[in-house]
Backbone as JSON, one array per atom type, in Angstrom:
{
  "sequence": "XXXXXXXXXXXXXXXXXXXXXXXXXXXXXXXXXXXXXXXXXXXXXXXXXXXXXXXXXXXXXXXXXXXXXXXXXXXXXXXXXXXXXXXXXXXXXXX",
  "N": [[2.73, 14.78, -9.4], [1.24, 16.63, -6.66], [-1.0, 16.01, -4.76], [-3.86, 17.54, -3.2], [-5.82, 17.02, -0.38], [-9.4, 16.96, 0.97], [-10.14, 16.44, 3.27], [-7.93, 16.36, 6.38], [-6.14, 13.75, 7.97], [-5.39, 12.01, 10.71], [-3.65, 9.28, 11.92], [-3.96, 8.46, 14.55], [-6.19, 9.6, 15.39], [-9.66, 9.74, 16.2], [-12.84, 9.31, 14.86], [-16.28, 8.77, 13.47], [-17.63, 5.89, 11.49], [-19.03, 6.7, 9.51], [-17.57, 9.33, 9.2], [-14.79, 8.41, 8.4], [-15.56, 6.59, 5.76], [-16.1, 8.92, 4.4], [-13.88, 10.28, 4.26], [-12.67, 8.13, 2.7], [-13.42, 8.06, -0.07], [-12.63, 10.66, -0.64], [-10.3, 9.74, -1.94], [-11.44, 8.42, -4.37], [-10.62, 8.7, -6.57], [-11.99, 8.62, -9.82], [-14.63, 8.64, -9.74], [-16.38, 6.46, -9.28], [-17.87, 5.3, -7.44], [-16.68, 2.94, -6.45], [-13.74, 1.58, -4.4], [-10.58, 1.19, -5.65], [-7.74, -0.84, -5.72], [-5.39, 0.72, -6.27], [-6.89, 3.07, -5.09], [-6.85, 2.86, -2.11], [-4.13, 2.14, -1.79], [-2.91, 4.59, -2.06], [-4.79, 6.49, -0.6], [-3.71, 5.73, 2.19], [-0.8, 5.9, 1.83], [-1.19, 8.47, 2.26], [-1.84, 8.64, 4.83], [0.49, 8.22, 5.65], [1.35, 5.86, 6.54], [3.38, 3.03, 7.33], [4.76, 0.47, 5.37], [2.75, 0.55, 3.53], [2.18, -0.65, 1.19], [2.05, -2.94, 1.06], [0.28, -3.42, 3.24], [-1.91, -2.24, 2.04], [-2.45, -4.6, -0.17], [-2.98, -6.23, 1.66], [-5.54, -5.61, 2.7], [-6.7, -5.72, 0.6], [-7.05, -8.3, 0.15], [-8.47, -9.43, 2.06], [-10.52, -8.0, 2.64], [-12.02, -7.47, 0.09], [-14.58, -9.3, -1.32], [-15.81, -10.9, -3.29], [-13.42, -10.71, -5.51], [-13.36, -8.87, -7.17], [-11.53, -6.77, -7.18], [-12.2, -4.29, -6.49], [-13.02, -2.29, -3.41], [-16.16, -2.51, -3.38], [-19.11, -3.08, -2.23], [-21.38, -2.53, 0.65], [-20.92, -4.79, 2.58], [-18.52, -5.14, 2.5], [-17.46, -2.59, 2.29], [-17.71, -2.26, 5.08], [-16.15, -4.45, 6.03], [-13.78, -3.5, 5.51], [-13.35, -1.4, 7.33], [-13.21, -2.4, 9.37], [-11.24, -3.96, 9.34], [-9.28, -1.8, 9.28], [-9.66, -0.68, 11.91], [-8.39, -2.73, 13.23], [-5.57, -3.8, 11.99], [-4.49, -1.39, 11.11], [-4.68, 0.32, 13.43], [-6.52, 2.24, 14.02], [-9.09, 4.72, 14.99], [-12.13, 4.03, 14.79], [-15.41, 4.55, 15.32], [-18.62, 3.6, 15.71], [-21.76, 5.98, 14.93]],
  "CA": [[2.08, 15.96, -8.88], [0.69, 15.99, -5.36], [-2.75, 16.27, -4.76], [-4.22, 17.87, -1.62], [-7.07, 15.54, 0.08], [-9.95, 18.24, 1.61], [-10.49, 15.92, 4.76], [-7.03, 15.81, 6.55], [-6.86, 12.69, 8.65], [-4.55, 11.34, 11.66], [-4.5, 7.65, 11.8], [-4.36, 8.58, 15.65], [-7.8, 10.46, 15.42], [-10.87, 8.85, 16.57], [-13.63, 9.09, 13.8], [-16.85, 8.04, 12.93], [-17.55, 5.33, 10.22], [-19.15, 7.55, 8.42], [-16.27, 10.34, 8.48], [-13.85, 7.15, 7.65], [-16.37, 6.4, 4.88], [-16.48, 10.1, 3.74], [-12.32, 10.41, 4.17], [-11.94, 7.13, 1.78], [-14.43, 8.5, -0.94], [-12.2, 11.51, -1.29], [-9.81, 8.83, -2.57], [-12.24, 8.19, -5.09], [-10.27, 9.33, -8.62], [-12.29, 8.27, -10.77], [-16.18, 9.01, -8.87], [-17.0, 5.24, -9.68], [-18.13, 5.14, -6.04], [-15.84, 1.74, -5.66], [-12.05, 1.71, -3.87], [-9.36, 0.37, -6.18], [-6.38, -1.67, -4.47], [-4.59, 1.7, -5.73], [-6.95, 4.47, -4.63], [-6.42, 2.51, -1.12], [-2.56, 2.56, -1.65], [-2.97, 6.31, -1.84], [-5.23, 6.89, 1.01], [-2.49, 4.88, 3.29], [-0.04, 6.67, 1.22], [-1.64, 9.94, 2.85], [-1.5, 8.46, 6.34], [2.43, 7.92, 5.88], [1.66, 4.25, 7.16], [4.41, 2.31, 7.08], [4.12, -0.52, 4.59], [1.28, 0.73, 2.76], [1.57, -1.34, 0.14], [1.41, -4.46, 1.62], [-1.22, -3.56, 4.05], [-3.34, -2.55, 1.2], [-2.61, -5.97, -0.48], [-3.18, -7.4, 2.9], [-6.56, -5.28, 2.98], [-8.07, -6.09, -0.7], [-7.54, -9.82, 0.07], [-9.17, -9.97, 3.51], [-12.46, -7.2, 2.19], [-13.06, -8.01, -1.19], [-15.0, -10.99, -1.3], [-16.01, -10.87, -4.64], [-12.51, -10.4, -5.94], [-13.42, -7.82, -8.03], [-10.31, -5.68, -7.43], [-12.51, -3.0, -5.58], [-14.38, -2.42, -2.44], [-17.58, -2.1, -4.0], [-20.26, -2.73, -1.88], [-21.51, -2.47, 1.68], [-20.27, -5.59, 3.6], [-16.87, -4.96, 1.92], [-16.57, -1.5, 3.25], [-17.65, -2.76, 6.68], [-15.02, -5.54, 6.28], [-12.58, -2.72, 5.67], [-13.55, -0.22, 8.45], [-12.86, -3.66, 10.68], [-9.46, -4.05, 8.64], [-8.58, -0.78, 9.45], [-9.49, -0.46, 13.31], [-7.78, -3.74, 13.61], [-4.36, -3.66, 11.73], [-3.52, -0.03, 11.19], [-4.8, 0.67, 14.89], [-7.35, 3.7, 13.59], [-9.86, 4.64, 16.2], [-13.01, 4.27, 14.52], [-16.71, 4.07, 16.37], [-20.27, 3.59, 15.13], [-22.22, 7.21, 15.41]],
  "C": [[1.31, 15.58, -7.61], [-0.64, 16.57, -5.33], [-3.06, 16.57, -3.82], [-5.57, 17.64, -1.45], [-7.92, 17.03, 0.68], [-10.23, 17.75, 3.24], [-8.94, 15.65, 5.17], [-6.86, 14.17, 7.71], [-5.47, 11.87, 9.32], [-4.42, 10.08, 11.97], [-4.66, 7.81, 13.08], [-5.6, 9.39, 16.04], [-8.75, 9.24, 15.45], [-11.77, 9.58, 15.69], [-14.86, 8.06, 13.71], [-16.88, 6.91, 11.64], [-18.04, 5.86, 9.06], [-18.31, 8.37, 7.51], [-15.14, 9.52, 7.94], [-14.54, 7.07, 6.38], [-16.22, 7.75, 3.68], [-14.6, 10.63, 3.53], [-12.03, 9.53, 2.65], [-12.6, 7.55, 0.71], [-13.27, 9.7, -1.5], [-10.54, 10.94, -2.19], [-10.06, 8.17, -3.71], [-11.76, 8.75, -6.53], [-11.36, 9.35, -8.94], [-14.13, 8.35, -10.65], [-16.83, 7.37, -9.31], [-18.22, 4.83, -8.58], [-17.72, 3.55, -5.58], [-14.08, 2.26, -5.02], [-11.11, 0.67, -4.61], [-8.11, 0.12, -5.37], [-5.35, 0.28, -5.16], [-5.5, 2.95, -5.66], [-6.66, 4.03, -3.01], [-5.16, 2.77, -0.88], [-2.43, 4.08, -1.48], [-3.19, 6.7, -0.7], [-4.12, 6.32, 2.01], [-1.62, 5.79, 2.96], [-0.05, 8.07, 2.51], [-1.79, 10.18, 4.23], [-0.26, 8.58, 6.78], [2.12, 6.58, 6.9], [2.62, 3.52, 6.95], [4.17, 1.14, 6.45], [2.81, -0.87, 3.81], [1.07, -0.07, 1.46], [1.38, -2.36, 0.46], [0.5, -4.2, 2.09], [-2.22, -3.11, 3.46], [-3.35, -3.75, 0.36], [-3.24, -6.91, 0.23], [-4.54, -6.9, 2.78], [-7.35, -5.84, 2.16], [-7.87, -7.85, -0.32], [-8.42, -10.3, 1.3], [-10.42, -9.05, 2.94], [-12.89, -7.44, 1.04], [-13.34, -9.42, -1.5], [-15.37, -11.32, -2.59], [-14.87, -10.44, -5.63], [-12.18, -9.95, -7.21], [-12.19, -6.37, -8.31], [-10.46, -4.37, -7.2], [-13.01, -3.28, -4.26], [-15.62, -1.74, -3.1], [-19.12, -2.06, -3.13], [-20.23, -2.55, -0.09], [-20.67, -3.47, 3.05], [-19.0, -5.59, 3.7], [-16.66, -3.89, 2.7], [-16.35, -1.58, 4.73], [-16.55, -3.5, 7.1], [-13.49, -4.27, 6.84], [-12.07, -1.4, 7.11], [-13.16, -1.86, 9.76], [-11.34, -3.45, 10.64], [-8.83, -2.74, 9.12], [-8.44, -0.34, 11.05], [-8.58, -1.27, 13.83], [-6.17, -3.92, 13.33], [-3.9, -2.5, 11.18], [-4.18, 0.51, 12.52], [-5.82, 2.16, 14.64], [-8.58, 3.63, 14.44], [-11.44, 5.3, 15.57], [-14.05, 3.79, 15.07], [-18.08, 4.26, 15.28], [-21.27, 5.33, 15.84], [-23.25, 6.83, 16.2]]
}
């Protein structure tokens, strides 16, 4: 069943880290307030990125430092908002 996201989101759109922040949240199944390697696969999923599963494999091993199997806390999501300007080319800025 497909699920319809309420933030739509261009990977060619320029975005705060916040609205990145507030995009990946609605990815959030489960309201834990962490990112599981598959609510990430999803969100990518929802980009139509090409190789989304690797490049969220590639993502949880380069941001979760605590290889907890989420992004859970702050430096992690930062890691990932890096991970994401950097190898899916997403044009995110500091407000």
């Amino acid at each position: 069943m497909a699920i319809m996201r309420c933030i739509r989101l261009d990977p060619n759109q320029t975005m705060t880290v916040d609205e990145f922040k507030a995009w990946l949240r609605t990815y959030d199944d489960n309201h834990d307030g962490r990112i599981s390697q598959e609510e990430l696969k999803e969100a990518l999923h929802g980009l139509r990125i090409w190789f989304g599963r690797w490049k969220t494999e590639k993502a949880m091993k380069s941001v979760d430092s605590n290889r907890s199997g989420t992004i859970d806390s702050a430096s992690e999501m930062e890691k990932l908002v890096k991970f994401a300007q950097k190898h899916l080319h997403m044009k995110i800025y500091e407000s």
